[in-house]
N, C-alpha and C positions, 0 to 999 in steps of 0.2 A: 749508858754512854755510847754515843755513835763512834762506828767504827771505819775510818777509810779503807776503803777495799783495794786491793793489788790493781783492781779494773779502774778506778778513779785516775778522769785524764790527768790529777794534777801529778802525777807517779812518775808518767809517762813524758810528764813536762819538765824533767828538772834534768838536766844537762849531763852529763859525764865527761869528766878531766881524770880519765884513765891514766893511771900513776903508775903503772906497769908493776905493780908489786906482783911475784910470783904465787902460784898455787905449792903451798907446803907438805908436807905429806903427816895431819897427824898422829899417825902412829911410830915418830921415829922417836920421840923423847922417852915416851913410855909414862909417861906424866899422866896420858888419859886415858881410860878407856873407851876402845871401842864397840860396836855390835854388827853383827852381821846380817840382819832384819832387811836393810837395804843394801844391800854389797851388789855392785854391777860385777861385770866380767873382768874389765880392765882396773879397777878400786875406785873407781874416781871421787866413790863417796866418799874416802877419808881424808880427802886433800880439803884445804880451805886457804884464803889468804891468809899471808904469811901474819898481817897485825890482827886479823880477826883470831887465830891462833892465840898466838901471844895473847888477847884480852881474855881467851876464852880458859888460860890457862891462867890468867890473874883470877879470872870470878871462881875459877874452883879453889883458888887460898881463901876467899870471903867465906865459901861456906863453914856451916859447922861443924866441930870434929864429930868424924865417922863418914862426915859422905862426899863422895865424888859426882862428878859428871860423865854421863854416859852418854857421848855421840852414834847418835842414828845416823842421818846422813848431814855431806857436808856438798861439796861440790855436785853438779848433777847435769851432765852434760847437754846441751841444747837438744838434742836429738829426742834426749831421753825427756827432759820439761816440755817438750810438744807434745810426744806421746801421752805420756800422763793428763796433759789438757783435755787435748782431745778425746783421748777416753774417758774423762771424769763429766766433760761436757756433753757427750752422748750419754751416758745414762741417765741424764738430768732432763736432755732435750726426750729422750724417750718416754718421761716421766710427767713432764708438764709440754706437752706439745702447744699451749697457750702461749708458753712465752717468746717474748720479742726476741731478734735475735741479741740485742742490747742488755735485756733483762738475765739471758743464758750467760752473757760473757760476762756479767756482775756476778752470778749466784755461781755460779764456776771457780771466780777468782775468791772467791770463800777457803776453796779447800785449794787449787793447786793456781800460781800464778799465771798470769798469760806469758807464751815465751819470751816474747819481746825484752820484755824489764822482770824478768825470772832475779830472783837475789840469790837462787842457789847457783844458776847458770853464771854469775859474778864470781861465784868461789866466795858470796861475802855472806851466808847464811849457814846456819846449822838446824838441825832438829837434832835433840834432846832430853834427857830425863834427867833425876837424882837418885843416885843409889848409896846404899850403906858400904864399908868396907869390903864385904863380903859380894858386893856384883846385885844385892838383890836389889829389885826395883821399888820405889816408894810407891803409896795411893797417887797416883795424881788427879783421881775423877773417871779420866778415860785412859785407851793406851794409846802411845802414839801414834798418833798417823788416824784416828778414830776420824769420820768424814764427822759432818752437822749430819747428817740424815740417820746413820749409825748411833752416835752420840746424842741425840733427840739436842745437841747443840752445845753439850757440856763441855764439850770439844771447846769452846768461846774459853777465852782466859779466864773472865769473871764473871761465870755463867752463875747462875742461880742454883739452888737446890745440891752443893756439892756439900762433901761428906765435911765437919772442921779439919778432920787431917788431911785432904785432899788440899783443902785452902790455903792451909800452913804452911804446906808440900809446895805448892805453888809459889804462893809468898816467899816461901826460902830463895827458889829458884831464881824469880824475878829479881829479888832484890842485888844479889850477886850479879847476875848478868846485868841489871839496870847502872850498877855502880860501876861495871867494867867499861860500859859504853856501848853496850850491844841495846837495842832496841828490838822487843816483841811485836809481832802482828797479831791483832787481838784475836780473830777467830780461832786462832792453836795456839795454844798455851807451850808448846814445846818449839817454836820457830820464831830464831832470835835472827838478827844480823846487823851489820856494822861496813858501812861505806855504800852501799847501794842505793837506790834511788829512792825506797822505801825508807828509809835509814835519815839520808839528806831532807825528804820531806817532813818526816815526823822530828827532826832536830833542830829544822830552822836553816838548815847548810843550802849555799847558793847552788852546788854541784855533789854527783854522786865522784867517788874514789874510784870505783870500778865498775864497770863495763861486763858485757859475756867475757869469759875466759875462753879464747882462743882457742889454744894449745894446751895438747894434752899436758894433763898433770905431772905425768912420768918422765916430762922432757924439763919441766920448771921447776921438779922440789929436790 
């Protein structure tokens, strides 16, 4: 199945009617857990829109008893979605010095978005796992955040050659976020979102919900 890439002009094309909903903080309910694998200085990872939130705390009633949802990251400041580019995109350009510079910013947009139309830079995207009661992490294939080059690409949501529990693991996952409203990007099976421009594209929606998030987290949750 072809996958649209973060890079695809049509991403880039779909409008934003920024609804001004705030960035939440979720770790205030205590509803979900979180990890500190990606924790910046100031938290910004735990913050997300407020109805991305809410869906994301509906799809953890969907699953089944014993497991939760364990947020990696959620918001990710623009600052910090440049950097990440940029460095993922020179190691790639250092790697295939063949490629166009067109070709680099498609095979980049695999593993981190360009910043422009970033859905973490929105506050509208999460990365995440499923875990048992107990905190532990299920098989998922890879771990999160695993590149394609690391991953030999199992990193892809419906990559081939993954373990049956791995697929189940994932099926769990999907199916809960799929019925909340959040939409997956198929190259990482752990990054969902809901309003973003990625989100309006793959749902048929004439405009994205939100936009970069401005202002720090700290000042809107």
């Amino acid at each position: 199945m072809s996958i649209v890439l973060m890079s695809d002009p049509r991403v880039a094309a779909i409008p934003v009617a920024e609804n001004g909903e705030p960035l939440a903080d979720a770790r205030a309910s205590g509803d979900l857990l979180l990890d500190d694998r990606r924790a910046d200085p100031a938290r910004a990872f735990a913050h997300l829109r407020s109805s991305v939130l809410d869906r994301l705390l509906h799809a953890q009633s969907l699953l089944p008893d014993g497991l939760r949802l364990l947020v990696v990251e959620g918001f990710r400041p623009p600052r910090l979605q440049q950097h990440y580019f940029e460095e993922y995109a020179a190691e790639l350009r250092a790697a295939h010095l063949d490629w166009s510079a067109e070709e680099l910013r498609a095979q980049a947009s695999r593993y981190v978005s360009p910043p422009e139309i970033a859905p973490h830079s929105a506050g509208a995207a999460v990365d995440l796992t499923l875990v048992t009661a107990d905190g532990t992490e299920l098989d998922m294939g890879t771990r999160v955040n695993a590149s394609p080059e690391e991953s030999a690409g199992a990193c892809y949501t419906l990559a081939d050659g993954l373990s049956r529990q791995a697929r189940l693991h994932r099926a769990t996952l999907s199916r809960a976020l799929t019925a909340a409203g959040l939409v997956n990007y198929g190259t990482e099976w752990w990054h969902w979102s809901f309003g973003d421009r990625y989100w309006a594209l793959m749902t048929g929606q004439p405009s994205a919900l939100y936009g970069p998030a401005s202002q720090h987290p700290t000042d809107r949750s």
